[in-house]
C-alpha positions in Angstrom: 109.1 104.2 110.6 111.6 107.1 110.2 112.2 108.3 106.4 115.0 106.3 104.2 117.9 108.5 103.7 119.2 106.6 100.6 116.2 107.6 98.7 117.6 107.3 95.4 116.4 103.7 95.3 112.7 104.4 95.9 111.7 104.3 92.3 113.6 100.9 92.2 110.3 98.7 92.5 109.0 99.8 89.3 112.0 97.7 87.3 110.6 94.8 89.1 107.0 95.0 88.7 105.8 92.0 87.9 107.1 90.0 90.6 106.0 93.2 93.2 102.5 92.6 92.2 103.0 88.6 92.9 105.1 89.0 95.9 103.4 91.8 98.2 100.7 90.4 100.2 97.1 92.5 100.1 96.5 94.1 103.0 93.1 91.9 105.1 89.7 93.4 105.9 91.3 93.4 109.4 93.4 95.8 108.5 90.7 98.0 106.8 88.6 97.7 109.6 90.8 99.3 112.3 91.9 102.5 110.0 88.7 103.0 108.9 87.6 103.2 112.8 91.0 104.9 114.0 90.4 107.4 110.5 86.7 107.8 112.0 86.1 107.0 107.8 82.5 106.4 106.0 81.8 105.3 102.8 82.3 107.3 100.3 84.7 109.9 102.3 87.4 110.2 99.6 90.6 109.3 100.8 94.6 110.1 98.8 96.8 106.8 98.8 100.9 107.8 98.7 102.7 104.7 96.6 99.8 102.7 95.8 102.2 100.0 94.2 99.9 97.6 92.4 96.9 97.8 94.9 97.8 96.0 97.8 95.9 98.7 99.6 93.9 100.2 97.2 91.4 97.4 96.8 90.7 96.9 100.2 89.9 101.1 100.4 87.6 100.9 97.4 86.0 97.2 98.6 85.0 99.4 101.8 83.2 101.9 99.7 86.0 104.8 99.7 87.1 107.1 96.9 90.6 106.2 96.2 93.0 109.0 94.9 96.0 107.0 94.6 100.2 108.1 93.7 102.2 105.9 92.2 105.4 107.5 90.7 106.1 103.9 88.7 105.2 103.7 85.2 104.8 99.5 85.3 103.5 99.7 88.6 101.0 102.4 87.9 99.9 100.2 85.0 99.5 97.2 86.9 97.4 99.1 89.1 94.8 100.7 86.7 94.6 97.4 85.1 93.6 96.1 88.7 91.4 98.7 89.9 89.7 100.0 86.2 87.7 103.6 86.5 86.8 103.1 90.2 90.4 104.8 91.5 91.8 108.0 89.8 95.6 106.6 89.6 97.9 109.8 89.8 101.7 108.9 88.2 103.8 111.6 90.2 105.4 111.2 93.7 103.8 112.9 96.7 106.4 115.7 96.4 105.4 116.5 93.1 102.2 116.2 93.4 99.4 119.0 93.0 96.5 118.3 94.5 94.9 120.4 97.0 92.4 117.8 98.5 90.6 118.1 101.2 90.6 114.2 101.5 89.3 112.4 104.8 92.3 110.7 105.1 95.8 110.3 103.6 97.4 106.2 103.9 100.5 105.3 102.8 101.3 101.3 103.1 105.1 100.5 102.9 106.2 103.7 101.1 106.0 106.5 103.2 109.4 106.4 104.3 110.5 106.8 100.8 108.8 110.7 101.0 111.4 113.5 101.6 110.2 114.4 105.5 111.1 117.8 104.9 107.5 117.5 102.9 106.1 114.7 103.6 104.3 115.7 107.3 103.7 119.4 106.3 101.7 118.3 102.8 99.7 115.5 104.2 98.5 117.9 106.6 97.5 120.6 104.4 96.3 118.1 102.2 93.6 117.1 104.6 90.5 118.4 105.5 89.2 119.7 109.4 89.7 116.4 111.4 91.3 114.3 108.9 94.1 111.6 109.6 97.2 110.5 108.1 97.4 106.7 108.3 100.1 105.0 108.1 100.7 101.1 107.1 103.9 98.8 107.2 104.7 94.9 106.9 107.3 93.6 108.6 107.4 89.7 107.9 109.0 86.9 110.0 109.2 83.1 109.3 107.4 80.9 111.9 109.9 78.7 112.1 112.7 80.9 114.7 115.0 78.6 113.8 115.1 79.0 110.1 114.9 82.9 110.6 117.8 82.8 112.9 119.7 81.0 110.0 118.5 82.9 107.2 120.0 86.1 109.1 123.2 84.5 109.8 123.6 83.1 105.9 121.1 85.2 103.9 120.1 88.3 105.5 124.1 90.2 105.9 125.6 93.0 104.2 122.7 95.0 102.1 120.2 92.7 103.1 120.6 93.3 107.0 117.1 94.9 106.4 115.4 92.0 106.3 117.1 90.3 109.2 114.2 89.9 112.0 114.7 88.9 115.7 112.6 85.7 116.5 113.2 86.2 120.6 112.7 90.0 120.3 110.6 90.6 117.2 107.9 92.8 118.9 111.0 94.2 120.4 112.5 94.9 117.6 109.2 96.7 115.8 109.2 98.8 119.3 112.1 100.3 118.7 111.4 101.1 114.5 107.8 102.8 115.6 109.5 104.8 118.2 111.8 106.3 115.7 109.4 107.1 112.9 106.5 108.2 115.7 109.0 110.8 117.1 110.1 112.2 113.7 106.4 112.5 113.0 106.0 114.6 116.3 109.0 116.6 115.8 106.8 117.9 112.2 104.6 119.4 114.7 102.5 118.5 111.8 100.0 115.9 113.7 98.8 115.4 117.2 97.9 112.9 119.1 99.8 110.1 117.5 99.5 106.6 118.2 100.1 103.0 116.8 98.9 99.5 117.1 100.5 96.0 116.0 98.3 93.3 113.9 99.7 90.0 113.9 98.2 87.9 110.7 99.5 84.6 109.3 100.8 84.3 105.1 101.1 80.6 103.8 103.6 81.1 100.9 105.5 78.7 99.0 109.5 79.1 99.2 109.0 80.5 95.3 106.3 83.1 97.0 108.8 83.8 99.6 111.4 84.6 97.4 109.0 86.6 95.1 107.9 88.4 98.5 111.9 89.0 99.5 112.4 90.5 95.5 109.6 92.5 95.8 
């Protein structure tokens, strides 16, 4: 996914922190399984997480036996997310930008925020972050409803205006995904910051109530 140009909003979650920490979904041992084997990780390889939030990847990392270095530039996020993951993470509250650290870490992962990073660092500082043969892994969610019917609606009555974002295509949704990870995978290449690039799609399944789906939309 190629960087947001309106990045002015990216500290914007942090005013609604509460309902961020309820609505975004933890990321499954699936999911944990398949970077830690693309990342070629181990336990206790020590690993620096951009935009933690409140966790939604961190505790899957540390349940995996990984040392968690983890940003989070959001003062009520940050604190939701010490309070969730105690002394086993060192929680950082600066942006990637800002920043310090010299690493080497195994691996840098990002879920749902790297695109909020300023690419004109982001690629080059993950990279020099990162020790011989480490990876930068990248993570996004992309929900759809089940029901194609109801999506189609909510995009013609819900989803206009600012919230075209969240309008998804239920005849072309893999279509649709195409076309986003071809845009972020070729500003990635033109960093010449990383080689050999490459991405997969995980389909998983969320029951959420319509109060959890509009917790999940707020968030």
């Amino acid at each position: 996914m190629r960087a947001n140009i309106s990045r002015e909003r990216r500290l914007a979650f942090d005013s609604v922190a509460e309902i961020y920490d309820l609505g975004r979904p933890r990321f499954s041992t699936v999911v944990i399984d398949h970077l830690t084997e693309d990342a070629q990780l181990n336990p206790g390889d020590v690993i620096l997480e951009i935009g933690a939030g409140t966790g939604q990847l961190t505790e899957g990392l540390v349940a995996a036996g990984f040392g968690v270095t983890a940003l989070e530039p959001g003062a009520r996020l940050a604190a939701r997310l010490r309070a969730r993951v105690g002394e086993q993470v060192q929680v950082v509250e600066v942006s990637f930008e800002a920043f310090e650290g010299a690493g080497p870490y195994r691996a840098v992962t990002s879920a749902n925020a790297f695109h909020w990073v300023d690419p004109a660092v982001s690629y080059a500082k993950a990279a020099a972050v990162l020790g011989d043969g480490g990876h930068l892994a990248l993570i996004w969610n992309f929900p759809i409803l089940r029901d194609g019917s109801l999506q189609a609606r909510l995009n013609a009555e819900a989803f206009t205006g600012r919230l075209k974002d969240f309008a998804r295509d239920p005849t072309d949704y893999r279509g649709q995904l195409e076309t986003l990870l071809i845009a972020g995978r070729e500003e990635l290449d033109a960093s010449g910051a990383f080689q050999d690039t490459f991405w997969r799609l995980l389909d998983d399944t969320l029951q959420l109530s319509r109060e959890g789906y509009v917790d999940l939309l707020n968030s």
